[in-house]
C-alpha positions in Angstrom: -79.3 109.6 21.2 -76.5 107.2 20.6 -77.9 105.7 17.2 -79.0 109.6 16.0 -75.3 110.2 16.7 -73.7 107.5 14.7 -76.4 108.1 12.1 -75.0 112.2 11.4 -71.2 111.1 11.7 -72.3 108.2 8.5 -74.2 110.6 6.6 -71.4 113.5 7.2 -68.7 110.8 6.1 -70.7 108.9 3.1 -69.4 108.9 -0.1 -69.7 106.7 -3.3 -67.1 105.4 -5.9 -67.7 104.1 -9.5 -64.9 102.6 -11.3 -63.7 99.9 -13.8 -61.6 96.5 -13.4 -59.7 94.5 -15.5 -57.6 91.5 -15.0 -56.9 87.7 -15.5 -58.6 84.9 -13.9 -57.3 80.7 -13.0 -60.3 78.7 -12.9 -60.2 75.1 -11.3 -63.0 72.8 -12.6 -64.1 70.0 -10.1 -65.4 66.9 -10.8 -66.1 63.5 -9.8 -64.4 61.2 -12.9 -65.7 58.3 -11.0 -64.4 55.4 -13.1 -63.1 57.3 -15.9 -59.7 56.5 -14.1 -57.5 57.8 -17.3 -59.2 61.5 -17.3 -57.6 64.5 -16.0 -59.1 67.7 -15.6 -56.5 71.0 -15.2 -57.0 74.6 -14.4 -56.9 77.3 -17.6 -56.1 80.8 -17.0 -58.7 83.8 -18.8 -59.7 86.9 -18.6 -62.1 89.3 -16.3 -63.5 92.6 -17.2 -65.9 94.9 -15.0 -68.0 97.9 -13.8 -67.6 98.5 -9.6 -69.9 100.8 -7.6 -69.2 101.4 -4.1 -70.8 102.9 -0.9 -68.7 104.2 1.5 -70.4 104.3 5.3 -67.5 105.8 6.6 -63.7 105.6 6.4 -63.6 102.0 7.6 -66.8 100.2 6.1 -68.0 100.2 2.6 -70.7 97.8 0.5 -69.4 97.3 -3.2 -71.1 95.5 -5.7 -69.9 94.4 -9.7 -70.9 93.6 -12.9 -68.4 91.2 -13.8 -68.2 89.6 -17.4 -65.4 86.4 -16.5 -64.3 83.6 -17.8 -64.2 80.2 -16.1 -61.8 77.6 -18.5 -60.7 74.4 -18.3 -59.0 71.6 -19.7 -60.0 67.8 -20.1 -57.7 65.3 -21.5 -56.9 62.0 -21.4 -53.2 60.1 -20.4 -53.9 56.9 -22.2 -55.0 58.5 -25.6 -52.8 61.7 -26.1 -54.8 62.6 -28.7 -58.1 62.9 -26.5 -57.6 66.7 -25.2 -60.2 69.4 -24.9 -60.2 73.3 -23.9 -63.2 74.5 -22.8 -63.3 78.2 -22.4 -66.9 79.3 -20.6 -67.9 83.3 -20.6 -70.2 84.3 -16.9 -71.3 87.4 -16.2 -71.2 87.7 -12.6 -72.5 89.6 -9.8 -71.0 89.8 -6.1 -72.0 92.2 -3.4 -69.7 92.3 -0.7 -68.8 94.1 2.1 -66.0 96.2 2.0 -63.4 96.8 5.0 -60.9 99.1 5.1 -57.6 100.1 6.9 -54.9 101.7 6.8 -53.5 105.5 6.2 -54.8 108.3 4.2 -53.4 107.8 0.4 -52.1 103.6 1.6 -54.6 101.4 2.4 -55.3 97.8 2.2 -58.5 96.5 2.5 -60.7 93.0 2.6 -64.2 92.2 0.8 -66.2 89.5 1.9 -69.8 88.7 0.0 -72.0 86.4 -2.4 -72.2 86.2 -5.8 -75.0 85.2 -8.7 -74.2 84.5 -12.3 -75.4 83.4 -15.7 -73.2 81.0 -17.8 -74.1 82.6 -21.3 -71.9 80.7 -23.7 -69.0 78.3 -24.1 -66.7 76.8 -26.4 -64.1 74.3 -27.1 -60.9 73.3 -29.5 -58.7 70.7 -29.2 -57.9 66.9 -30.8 -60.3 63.8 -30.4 -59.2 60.2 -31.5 -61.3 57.9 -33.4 -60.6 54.4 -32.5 -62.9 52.7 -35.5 -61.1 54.8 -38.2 -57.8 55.0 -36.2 -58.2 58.8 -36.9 -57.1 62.1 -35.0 -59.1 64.6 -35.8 -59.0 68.6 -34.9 -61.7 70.8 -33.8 -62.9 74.6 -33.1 -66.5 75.2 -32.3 -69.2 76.0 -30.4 -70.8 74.4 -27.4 -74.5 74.3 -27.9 -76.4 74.6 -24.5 -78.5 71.3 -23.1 -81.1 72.7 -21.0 -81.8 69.0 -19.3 -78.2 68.7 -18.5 -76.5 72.2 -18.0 -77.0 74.6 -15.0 -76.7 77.9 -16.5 -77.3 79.7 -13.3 -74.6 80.2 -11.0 -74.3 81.8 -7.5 -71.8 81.0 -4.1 -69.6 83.3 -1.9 -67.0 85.9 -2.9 -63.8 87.3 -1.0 -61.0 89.4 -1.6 -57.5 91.2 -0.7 -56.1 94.1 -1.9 -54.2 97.3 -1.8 -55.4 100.9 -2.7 -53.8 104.5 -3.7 -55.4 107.1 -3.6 -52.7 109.2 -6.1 -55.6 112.6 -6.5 -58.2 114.2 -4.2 -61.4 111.9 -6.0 -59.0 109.0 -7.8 -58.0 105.7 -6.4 -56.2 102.8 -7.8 -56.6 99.4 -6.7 -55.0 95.8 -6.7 -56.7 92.9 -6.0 -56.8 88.9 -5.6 -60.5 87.9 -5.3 -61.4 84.0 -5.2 -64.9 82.8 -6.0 -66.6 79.5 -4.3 -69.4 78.5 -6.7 -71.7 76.5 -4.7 -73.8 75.4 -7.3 -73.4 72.5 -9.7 -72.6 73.3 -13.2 -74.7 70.5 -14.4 -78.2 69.5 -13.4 -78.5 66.0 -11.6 -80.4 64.3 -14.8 -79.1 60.8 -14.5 -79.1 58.4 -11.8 -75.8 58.4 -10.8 -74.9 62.1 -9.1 -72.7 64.0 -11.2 -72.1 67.2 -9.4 -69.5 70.1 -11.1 -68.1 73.0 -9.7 -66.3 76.3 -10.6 -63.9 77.6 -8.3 -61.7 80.6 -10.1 -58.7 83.2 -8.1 -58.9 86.5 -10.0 -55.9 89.1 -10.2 -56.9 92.3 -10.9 -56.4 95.9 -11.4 -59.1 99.2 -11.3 -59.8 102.4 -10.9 -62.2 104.4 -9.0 -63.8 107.7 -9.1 -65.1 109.0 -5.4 -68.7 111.2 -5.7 -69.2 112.7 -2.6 -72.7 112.4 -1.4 
């Protein structure tokens, strides 16, 4: 009788949302530059566009999921050759499901997400200056980064977890702010060589959406 109970107050309270996102994202890139003692690695900002769908249990407990296209830059240089300094900038499209907890008062709440993600890396690119000893040459460059499939991990997946605000400014519309920060737990590059050389992703996303609430 209990579990019919809580099963009519859900279905009487269920609704869904579909919305868009939009934002920027700071991506740190991890590595292990073993004796490549003069290499630094630092974070790059870029940008994060998406489609959100949400189901809403009841007032307090939701499950969301995305369709995220994001991008997860970096940049390599080196301190004893100026000249040696590369941007990478690496396009995902990303998929977290999370659940959704809410809280708060009528047209003010906050609420907390808290989920997986998968992924598919599907291109990347880099600029930047390179430094030819022999030739005692500096030379510029703009292009493409062809993908190795015995070396790169184009697959992607770890957890997923957010904090934000939302307004609900009209009966079915609802604004939102969030910071969302993504753990990849998977190596960017496959472990080809004999020596491990394991690379990860981990990226903080600011963004801004809007949602449109179909009741059910």
């Amino acid at each position: 009788m209990a579990l019919l109970a809580m099963m009519c107050v859900t279905t009487a309270s269920a609704q869904w949302r579909l919305g868009v996102t939009a934002g920027a994202d700071y991506n740190v890139y991890n590595m292990d530059l073993q004796y490549m003692s003069d290499y630094k690695l630092d974070g790059r900002w870029g940008a994060t566009l998406g489609i959100t769908g949400q189901y809403d249990v009841n007032s307090w407990l939701g499950v969301r999921a995305d369709l995220n296209w994001s991008q997860k830059n970096y940049r390599q240089y080196r301190v004893v050759y100026s000249d040696v300094d590369y941007k990478y900038r690496n396009d995902y499209l990303l998929l977290p499901v999370m659940a959704s907890f809410n809280f708060g008062g009528k047209r003010l709440r906050g609420f907390c997400h808290l989920g997986v993600y998968g992924g598919y890396w599907l291109s990347s690119h880099r600029n930047g200056t390179d430094y030819n000893h022999f030739a005692a040459k500096t030379t510029r460059f703009d292009e493409k980064v062809e993908f190795n499939s015995s070396r790169d991990q184009r697959w992607d997946c770890g957890l997923v977890g957010g904090v934000g605000m939302e307004y609900h400014f009209a009966k079915k519309w609802v604004a939102q702010a969030e910071v969302r920060y993504y753990y990849s737990t998977t190596s960017a590059t496959k472990q080809y060589m004999r020596n491990a050389d394991y690379r990860y992703n981990s990226t903080t996303a600011i963004q801004l959406g809007i949602n449109y609430i179909l009741k059910k």
